[in-house]
C-alpha positions as CSV (number, residue, x, y, z in Angstrom):
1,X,-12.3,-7.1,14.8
2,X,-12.0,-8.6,11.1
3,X,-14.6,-11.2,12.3
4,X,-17.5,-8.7,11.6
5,X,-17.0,-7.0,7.9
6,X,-18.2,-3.1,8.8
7,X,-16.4,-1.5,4.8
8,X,-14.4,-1.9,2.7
9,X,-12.6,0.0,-0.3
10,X,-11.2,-1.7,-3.2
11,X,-8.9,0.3,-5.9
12,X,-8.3,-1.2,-9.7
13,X,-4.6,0.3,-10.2
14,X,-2.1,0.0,-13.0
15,X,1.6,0.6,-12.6
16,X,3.5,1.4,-15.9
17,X,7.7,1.0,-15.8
18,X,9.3,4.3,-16.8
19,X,12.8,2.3,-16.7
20,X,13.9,-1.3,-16.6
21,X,13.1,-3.0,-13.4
22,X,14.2,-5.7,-11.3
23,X,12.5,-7.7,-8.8
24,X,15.4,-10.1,-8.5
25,X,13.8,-13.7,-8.8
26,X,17.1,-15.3,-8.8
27,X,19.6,-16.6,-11.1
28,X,17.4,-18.5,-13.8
29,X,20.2,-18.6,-16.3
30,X,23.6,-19.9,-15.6
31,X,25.8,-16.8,-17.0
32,X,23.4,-14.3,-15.5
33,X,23.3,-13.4,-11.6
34,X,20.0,-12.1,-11.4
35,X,16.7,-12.4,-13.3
36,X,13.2,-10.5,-12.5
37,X,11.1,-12.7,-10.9
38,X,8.5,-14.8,-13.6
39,X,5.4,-16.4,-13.5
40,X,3.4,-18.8,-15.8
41,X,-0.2,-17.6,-16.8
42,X,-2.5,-18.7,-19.6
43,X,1.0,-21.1,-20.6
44,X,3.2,-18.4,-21.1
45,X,6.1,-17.5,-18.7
46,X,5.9,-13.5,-17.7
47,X,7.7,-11.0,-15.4
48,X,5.1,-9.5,-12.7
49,X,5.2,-7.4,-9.4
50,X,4.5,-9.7,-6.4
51,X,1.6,-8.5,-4.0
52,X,4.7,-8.7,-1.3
53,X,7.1,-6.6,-3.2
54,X,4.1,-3.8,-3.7
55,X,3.0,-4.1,-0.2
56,X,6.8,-3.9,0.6
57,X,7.1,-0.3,-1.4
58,X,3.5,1.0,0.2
59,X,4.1,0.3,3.5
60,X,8.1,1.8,3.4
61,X,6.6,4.9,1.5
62,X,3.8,5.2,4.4
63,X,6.4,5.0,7.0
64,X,8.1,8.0,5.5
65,X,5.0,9.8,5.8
66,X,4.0,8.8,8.9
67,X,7.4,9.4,10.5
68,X,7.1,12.9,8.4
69,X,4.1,14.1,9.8
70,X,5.2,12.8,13.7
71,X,8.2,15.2,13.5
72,X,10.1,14.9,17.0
73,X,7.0,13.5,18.4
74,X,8.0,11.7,21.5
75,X,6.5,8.4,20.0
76,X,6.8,8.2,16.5
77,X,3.9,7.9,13.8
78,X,5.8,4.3,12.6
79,X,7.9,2.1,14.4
80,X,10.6,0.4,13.1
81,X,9.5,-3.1,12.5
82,X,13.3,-4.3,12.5
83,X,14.1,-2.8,15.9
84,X,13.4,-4.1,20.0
85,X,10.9,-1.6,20.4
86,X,8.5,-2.1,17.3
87,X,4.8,-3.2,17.7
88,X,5.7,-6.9,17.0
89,X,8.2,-7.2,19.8
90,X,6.0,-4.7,22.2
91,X,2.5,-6.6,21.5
92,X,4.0,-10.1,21.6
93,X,2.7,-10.7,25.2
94,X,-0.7,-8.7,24.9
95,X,-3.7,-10.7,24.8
96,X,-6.5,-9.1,23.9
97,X,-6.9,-8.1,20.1
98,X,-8.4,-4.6,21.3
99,X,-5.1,-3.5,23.4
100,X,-2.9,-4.8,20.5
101,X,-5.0,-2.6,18.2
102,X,-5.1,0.5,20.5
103,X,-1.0,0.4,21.8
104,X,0.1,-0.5,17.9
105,X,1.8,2.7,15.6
106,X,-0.4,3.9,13.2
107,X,1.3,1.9,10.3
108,X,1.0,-1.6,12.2
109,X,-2.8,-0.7,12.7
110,X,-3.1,-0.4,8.9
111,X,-0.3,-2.8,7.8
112,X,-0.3,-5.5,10.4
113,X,2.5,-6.8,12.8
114,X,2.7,-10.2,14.5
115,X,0.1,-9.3,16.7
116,X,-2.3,-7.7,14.2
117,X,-3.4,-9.2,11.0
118,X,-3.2,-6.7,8.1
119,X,-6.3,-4.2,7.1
120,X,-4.7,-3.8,3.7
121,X,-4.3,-6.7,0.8
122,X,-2.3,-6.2,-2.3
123,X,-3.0,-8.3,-5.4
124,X,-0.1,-9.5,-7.6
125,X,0.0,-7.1,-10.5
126,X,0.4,-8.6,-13.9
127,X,0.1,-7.7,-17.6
128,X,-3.6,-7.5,-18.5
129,X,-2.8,-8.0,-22.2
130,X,0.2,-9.4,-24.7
131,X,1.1,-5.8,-25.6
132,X,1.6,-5.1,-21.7
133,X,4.1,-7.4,-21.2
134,X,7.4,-6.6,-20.3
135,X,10.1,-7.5,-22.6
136,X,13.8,-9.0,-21.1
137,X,16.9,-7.6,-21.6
138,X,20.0,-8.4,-20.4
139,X,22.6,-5.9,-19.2
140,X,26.5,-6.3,-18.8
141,X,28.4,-4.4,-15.5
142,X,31.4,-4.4,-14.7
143,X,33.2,-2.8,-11.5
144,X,35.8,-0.1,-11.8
145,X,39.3,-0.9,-10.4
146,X,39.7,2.2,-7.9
147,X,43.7,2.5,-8.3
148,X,43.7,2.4,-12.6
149,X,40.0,3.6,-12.7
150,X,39.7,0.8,-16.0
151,X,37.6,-2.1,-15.4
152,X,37.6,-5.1,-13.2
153,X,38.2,-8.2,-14.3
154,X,37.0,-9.9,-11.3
155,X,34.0,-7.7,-10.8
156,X,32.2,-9.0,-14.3
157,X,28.5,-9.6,-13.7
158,X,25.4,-9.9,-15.7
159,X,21.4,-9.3,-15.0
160,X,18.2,-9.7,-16.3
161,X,15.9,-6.6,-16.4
162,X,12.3,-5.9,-17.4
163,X,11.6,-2.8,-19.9
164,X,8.4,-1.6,-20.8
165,X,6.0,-3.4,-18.3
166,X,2.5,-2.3,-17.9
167,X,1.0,-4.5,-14.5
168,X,-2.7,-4.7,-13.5
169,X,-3.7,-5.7,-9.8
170,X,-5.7,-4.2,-6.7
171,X,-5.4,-2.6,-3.2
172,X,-8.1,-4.0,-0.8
173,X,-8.8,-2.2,2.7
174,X,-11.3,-4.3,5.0
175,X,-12.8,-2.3,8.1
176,X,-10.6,1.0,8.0
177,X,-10.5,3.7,9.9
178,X,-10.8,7.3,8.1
179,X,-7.9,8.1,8.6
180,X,-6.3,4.7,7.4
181,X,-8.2,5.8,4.2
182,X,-6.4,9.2,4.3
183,X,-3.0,7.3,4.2
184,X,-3.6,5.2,1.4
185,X,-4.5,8.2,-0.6
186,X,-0.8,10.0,0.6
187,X,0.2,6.9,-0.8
188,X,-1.3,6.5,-4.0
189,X,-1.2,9.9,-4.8
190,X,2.7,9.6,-4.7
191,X,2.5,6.3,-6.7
192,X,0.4,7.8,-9.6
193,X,3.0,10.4,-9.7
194,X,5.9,8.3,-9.8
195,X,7.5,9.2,-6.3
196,X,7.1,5.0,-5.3
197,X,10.4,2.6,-6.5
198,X,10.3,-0.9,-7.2
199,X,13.0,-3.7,-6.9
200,X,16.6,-3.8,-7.1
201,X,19.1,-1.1,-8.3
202,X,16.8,1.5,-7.9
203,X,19.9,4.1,-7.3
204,X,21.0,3.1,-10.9
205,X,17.8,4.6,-12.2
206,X,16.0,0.9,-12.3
207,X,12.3,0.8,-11.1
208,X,10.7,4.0,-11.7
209,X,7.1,3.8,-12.4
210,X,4.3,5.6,-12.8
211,X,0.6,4.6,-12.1
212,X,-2.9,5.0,-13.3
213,X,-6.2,5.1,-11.0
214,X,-8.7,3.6,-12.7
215,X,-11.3,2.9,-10.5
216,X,-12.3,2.3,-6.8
217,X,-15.6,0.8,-5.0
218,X,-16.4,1.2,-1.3
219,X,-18.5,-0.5,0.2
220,X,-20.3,-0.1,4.0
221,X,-22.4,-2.9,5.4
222,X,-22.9,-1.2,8.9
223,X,-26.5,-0.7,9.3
224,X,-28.1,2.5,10.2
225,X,-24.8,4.2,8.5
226,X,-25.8,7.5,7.2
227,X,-27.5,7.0,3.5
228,X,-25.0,8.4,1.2
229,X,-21.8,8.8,3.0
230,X,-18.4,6.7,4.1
231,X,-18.2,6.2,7.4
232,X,-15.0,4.7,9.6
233,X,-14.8,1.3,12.3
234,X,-16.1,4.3,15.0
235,X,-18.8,4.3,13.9
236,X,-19.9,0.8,15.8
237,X,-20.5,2.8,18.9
238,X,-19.1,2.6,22.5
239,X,-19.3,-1.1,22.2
240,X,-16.2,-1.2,21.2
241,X,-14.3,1.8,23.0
242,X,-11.6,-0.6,23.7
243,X,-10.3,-0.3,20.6
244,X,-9.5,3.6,21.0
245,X,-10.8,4.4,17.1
246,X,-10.2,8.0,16.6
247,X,-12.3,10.3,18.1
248,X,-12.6,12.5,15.0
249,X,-16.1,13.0,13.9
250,X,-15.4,12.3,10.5
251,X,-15.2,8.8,11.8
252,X,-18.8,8.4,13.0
253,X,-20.4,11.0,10.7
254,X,-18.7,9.8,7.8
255,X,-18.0,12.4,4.1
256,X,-20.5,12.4,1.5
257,X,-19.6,9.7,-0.9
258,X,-19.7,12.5,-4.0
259,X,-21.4,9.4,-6.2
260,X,-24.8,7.5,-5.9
261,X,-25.4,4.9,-3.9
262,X,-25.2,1.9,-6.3
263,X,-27.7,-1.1,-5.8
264,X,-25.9,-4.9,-6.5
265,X,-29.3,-6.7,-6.2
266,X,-28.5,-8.3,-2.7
267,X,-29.6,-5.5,-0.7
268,X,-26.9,-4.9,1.8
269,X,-25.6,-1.8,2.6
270,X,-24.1,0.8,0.3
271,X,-21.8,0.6,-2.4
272,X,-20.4,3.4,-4.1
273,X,-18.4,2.9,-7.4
274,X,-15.6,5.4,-8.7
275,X,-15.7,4.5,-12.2
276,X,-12.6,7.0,-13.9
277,X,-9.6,8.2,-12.6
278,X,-11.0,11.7,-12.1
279,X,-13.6,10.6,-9.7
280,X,-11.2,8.5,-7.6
281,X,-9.0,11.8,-7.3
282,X,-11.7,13.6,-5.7
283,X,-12.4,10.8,-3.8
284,X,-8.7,10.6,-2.4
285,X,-9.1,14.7,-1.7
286,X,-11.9,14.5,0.5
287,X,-10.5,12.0,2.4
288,X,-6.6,13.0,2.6
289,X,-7.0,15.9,5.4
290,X,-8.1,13.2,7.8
291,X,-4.9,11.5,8.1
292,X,-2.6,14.9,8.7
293,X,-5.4,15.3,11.5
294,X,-5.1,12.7,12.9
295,X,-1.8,12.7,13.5
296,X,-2.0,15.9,15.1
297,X,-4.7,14.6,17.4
298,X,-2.0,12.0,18.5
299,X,0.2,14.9,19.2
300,X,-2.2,16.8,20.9
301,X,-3.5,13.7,23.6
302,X,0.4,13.4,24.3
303,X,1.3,17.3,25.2
């Protein structure tokens, strides 16, 4: 299905670190245990989220809401990618890319399993600036002796941690379904608020961020698309039926994109740019109801 590009939506996010974090990189120094992960840009050396750690915290905090919303649904909106029954273990033997689409959990249709490649790409994020970077601190812990309650000499240990981080980087969707588009706003609504973790320690008060929206583009190459609006992968017609898109018709109708229709010089299809963080909101609210529906539609097809 990813061999024919139909839309995609593209969101320019920046997480800011409320506490010291740790993405553990390893021990870099011999006296300390564990160190936040580093990477050299323009020759300097710099701590930075990796796309696979963020993609890591998205897809966890979708399965939440996924498994939220399914309640005691007989088949659950996300399976548990670790267990005998999850998509990758269930699909293994299917064939054809449609039936792996249309018997995966709604997370594994947005997030990928063995059998499906992933609809949704996440950038590295990194300071966009000097005065973004994080700075490195190290921090002493010791473990408490449970019989004197004093310290433990032999539970010393030492970490690296990075305060005061502000990362830059992108969310990418290729050929979504509405309601995949729904999600990701559940998602980065919680994110911009600060209910989305990162890294180690997190129970120690390590990892809370916050996040700014800062812009968004969608764009939809499927001719004949309604002028003005964002339309989901139903909307190729009964062609491709096999796949089982979602039969709401939000999918095939599309919303109104709430912005013009902006024109790149190449001429093909639409593109709609969200250019501040208040027009990305109301472009996450129009499209949020359609992911609580659809879940309910899943109920409903099953009762």
């Amino acid at each position: 299905m990813l061999k024919q590009l139909v839309n995609e939506a593209e969101f320019d996010i920046r997480i800011i670190s409320q506490t010291p974090m740790l993405i553990n990189g390893g021990a870099l120094e011999h006296d300390v245990k564990m160190s936040p992960v580093r990477t050299r840009r323009s020759d300097r050396e710099e701590a930075y989220i990796p796309g696979s750690s963020a993609k890591g915290v998205l897809r966890s905090h979708a399965e939440r809401c996924a498994r939220t919303l399914s309640g005691t649904q007989p088949e659950p909106g996300a399976c548990d990618p670790f267990d005998t029954g999850s998509c990758s273990n269930r699909l293994k033997s299917v064939k054809s890319t449609a039936d792996s689409y249309a018997r995966a959990c709604p997370i594994c249709k947005l997030f990928g399993c063995l059998s499906l490649q992933s609809r949704l790409l996440v950038s590295d994020f990194y300071a966009e600036q000097p005065a973004d970077m994080a700075n490195l601190e190290r921090r002493d812990g010791v473990g408490i002796n449970r019989v004197t309650g004093g310290s433990s000499n032999s539970a010393l240990f030492n970490l690296e941690v990075a305060v005061g981080g502000k990362y830059s980087g992108t969310i990418r969707i290729r050929n979504f379904e509405m309601w995949q588009l729904g999600l990701v706003a559940f998602v980065l609504r919680d994110l911009k608020s600060g209910g989305l973790t990162f890294g180690m320690a997190k129970s120690r008060g390590l990892g809370q961020t916050t996040a700014e929206l800062r812009s968004a583009s969608i764009r939809i190459y499927l001719p004949g698309a309604p002028e003005g609006t964002i339309v989901g992968l139903a909307a190729l017609g009964p062609d491709f039926a096999p796949y089982k898109f979602s039969d709401d018709p939000r999918e095939r109708e599309g919303i109104a994109a709430d912005v013009p229709s902006s024109d790149d010089g190449y001429g093909l299809g639409s593109h709609f740019i969200y250019s501040d963080q208040a027009a990305v909101e109301s472009l996450l609210r129009s499209v949020a109801p359609i992911w609580p529906a659809y879940i309910r539609s899943r109920e409903a097809e099953r009762s």
